[in-house]
N, C-alpha and C positions, 0 to 999 in steps of 0.2 A: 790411842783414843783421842777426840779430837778436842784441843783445848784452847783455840782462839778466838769463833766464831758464837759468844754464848747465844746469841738467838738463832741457832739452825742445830736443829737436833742432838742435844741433850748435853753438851758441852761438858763431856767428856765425863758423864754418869753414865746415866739405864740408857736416853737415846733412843726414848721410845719412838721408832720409824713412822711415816705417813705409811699406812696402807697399800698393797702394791698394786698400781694399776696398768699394768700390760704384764703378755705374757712375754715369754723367753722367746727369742728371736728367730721367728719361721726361717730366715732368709738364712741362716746358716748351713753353711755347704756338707751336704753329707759326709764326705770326706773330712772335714775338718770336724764334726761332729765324732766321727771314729775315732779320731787322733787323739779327741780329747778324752773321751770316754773309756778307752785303754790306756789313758796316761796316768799317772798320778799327779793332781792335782793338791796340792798344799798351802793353806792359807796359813801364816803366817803371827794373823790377830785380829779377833773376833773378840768382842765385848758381850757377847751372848749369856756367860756365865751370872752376871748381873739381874739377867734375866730369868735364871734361875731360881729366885728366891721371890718370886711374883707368882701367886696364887693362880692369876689369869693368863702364865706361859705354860704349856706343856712340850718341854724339846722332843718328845714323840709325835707330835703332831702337825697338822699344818697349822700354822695361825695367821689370821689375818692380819699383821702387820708385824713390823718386824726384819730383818734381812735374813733371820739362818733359822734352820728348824732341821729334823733327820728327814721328812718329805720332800722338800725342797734339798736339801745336800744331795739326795739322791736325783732330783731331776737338772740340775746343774754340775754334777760328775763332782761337786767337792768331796775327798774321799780321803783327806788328811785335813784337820784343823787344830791349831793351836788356840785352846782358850785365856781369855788373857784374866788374869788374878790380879783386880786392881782396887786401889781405895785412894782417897782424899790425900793426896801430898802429904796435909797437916795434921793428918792424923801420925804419931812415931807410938817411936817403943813396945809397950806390950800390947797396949790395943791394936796396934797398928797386924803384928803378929797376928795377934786373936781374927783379924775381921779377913786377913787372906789363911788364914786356916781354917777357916768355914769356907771361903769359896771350893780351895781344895777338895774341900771331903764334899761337895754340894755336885762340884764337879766329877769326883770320883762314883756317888750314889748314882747321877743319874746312867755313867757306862754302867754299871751294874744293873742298873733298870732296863736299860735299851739293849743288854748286851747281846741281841739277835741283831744288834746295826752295826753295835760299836765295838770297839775294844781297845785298853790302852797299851798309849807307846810312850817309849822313853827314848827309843835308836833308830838311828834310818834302818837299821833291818827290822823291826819293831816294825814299821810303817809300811815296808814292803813286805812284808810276810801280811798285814793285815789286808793289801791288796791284793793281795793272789787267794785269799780266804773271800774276796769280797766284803768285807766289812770298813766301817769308814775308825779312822786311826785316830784317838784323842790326845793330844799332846797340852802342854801346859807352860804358859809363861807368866812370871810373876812383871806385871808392871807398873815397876818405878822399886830401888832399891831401898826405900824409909818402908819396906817391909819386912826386912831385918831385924828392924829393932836395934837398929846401931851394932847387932851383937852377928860376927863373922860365922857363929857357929850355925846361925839361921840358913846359911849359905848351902851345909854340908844337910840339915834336916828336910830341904827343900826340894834337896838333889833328890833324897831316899824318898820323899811323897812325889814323884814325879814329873818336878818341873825342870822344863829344857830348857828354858831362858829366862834371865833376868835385864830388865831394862835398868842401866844404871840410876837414872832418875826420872821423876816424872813432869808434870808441872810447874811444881816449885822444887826449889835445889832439897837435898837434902842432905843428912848430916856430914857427909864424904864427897859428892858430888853437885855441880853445877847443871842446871836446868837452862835449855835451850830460852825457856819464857820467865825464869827470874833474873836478877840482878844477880850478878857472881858474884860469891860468901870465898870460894876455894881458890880459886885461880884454876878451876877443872879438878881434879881429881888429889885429895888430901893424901898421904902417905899414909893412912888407912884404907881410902878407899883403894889404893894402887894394891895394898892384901887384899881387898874384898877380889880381886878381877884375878890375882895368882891363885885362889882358893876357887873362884868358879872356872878356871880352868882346871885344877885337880878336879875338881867334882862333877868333868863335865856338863857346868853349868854356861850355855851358849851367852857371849858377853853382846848384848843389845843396845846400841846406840842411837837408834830412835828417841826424842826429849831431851838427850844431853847437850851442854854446851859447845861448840867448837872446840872449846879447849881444854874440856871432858872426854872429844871424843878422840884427839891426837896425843894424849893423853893415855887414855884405854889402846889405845892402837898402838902406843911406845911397850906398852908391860905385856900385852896379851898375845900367849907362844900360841894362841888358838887364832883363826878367822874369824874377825867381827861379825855381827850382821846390824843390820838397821831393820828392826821388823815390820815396822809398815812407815815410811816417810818415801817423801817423792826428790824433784830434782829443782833444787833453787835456782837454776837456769834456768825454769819454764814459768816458775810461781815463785816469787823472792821472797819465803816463810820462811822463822828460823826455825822453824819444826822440817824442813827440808832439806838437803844436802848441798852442799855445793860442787861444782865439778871434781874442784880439786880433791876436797872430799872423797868424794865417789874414786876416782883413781887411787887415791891412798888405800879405800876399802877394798877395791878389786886387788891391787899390788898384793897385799898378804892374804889373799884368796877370798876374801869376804867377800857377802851379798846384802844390796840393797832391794827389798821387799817393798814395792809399788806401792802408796796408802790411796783408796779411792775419795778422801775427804776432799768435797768440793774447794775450800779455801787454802786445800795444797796443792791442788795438779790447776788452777787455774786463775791466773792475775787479776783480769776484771771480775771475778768474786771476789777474790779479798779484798783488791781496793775498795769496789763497794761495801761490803760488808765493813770492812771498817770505818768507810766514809759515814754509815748509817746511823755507830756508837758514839763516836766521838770519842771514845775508851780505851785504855791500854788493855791490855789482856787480862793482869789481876782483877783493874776495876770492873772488867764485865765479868769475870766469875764472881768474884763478890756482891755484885749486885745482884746476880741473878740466885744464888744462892741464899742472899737476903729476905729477896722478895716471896720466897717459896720455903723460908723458915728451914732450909735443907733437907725437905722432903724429897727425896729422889725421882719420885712418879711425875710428881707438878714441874719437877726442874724439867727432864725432859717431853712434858706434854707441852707447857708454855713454851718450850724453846724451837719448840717443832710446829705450831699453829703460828708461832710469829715470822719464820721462815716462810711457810706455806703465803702466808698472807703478801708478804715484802714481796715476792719472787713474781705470785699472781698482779700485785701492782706493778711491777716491772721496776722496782727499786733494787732486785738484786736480777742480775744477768743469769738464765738459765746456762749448765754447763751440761756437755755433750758424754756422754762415758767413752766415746771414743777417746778424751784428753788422756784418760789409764793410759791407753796403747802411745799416746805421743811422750809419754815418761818412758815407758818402758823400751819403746825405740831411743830413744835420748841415751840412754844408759847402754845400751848393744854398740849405739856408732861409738859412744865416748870409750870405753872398757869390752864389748864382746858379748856374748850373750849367756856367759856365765856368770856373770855376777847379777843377774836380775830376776826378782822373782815379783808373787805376790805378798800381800800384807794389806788385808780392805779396807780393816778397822770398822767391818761391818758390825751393827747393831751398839756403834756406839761413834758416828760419823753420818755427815749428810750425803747422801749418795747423789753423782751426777742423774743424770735423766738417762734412762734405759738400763743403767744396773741397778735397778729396783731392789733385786734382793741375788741370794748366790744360786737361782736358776738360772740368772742371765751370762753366766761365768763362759759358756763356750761361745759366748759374740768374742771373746778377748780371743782365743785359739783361730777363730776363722776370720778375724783382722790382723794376726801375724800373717797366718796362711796367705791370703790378699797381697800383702808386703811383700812375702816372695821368703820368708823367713822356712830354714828345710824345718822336717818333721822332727829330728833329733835335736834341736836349737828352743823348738816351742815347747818339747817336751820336758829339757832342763830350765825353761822359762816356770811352767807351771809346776814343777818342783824338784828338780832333778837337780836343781843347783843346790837347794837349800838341803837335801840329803846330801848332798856332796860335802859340803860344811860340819854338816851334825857326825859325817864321820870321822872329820881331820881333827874335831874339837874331840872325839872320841877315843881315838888313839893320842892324841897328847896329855887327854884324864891316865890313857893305862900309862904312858912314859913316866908322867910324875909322881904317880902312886906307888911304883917302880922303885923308884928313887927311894923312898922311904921303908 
């Protein structure tokens, strides 16, 4: 979720989207159009669950603004998504608990409402079995670990309601863990937090380094017998964010099999956005969530309506640089030349990120399939791109749950 830019869409609440105004891209090649359509595509991290709990969303339906809906997943081939179960950094302990154990079961009611579309998953065969049924696979990631409640046993409850990953931190650091965007309290990860990551690999709980510190995440990647993943961040070589990777990064993550998951947030995959956007606050990162938070009393609707009209506004004065959705594709080629093209997937952070121009919403997902195609990228390469990789993960981390369980 995106949390640097607070005046462009919803800084990292609801994120309520501009409206989409083009359709999905006629110029895409038949062939590539097939490729993707028979593939399984897998997003990563979707803020859509937020969305949820607004009277005026129906995820059955199409709605006019927004990035994800079951109408739209179907006319853009998304047919695996991971919802992301998120709250306020600052909120801990039992509320913190309480407020993603409502998203949970909000997310569980509505597969059971749709369940002629959906049906959940916990496994990559879980996911491939729901594509060969045709129905689109719900998976679940808790993000930011101050969802715990400081208490490890959150770990093993989370695992049994069916969430597949846990971001170590989010925002701001939290009880165990260092945040890529606060001031480090740990030096990275505390000799608790190094149980939390031995426990979410017993529990098959996928370890997420998306948010964490550098030295959260080399850290995470010393203790953890599973492959990492980053669920939606991009490549600090292209956009110098520390919500982004760094090469070296990136190579440590590919070495022990892990995948970094492309984030489409403008102020990641592109430099002259963020410098502008930041040239515009004058603000460090807390001071614009705080402010913006302020000014809207922490109503979550006003956050992301005011943050999305003032976006709109900056972009049309030409105060912020429009960005291309083709930059997705210059991340995700960045990461095949440096590493191969197994460790790179997706991760949108749609409906809770500003989208470049032409990935409006996840109809527009097979421009990304027929801009590899273009590249010269084979059919087997795009297809572990769109998620062939990240099932490949979800199964090493799987047999390393049954090894350790084993053990015991």
């Amino acid at each position: 979720m995106r949390v640097l830019r607070l005046s462009a869409a919803a800084v990292c609440l609801f994120a309520l989207s501009l409206p989409t105004r083009s359709s999905p891209g006629d110029d895409v090649s038949e062939r590539a159009r097939k490729l993707h359509f028979s593939s399984i595509v897998l997003d990563t991290h979707d803020d859509t669950t937020q969305r949820l709990f607004s009277k005026d969303f129906d995820l059955g339906k199409r709605n006019p603004d927004g990035h994800v809906d079951i109408p739209r997943m179907r006319e853009g081939g998304m047919n695996a998504i991971f919802f992301s179960i998120w709250i306020d950094g600052r909120t801990l302990g039992p509320p913190a608990i309480q407020k993603a154990l409502d998203q949970i079961d909000a997310v569980q009611q509505n597969v059971r409402k749709y369940s002629k579309d959906l049906v959940a998953a916990r496994t990559a065969e879980d996911v491939r079995r729901a594509h060969a049924q045709g129905k689109i696979a719900v998976l679940m990631g808790v993000e930011g670990g101050h969802m715990i409640g400081n208490d490890i046993r959150m770990v093993r409850i989370f695992s049994r309601l069916g969430v597949g990953y846990m971001t170590l931190s989010h925002f701001y650091n939290d009880e165990w863990a260092d945040s890529s965007t606060d001031k480090p309290a740990h030096n990275g990860l505390t000799d608790y937090g190094k149980e939390i990551v031995r426990e979410m690999n017993k529990q098959n709980v996928l370890v997420d380094i998306s948010h964490v510190s550098d030295k959260t995440f080399y850290d995470a990647l010393e203790v953890s017998k599973a492959p990492l993943i980053a669920s939606h961040s991009s490549c600090r070589a292209i956009c110098n964010h520390p919500r982004d990777m760094t090469d070296d990064m990136i190579e440590a993550l590919a070495a022990k099999g892990g995948v970094i998951q492309i984030n489409y947030e403008k102020s990641f995959i592109d430099q002259a956005y963020k410098d502008a956007s930041e040239k515009l606050t004058g603000k460090d990162v807390v001071a614009q969530f705080d402010q913006i938070v302020k000014d809207c009393n922490g109503d979550q609707e006003c956050i992301g309506r005011k943050a999305t009209a003032r976006e709109k506004q900056e972009t049309a004065e030409g105060k912020l640089p429009r960005v291309s959705w083709e930059r997705i594709i210059d991340h995700i080629d960045h990461v095949v030349k440096l590493v191969g093209a197994d460790h790179v997937g997706l991760g949108s952070d749609f409906d809770g990120a500003g989208m470049p121009e032409g990935m409006d919403d996840c109809r527009h997902l097979p421009q990304i399939t027929d801009a590899l195609m273009r590249k010269g990228y084979s059919d087997a390469d795009i297809r572990k791109i769109l998620g062939g990789n990240i099932l490949r993960v979800m199964e090493q981390a799987e047999k390393v749950s049954r090894e350790l369980q084993a053990q015991n």
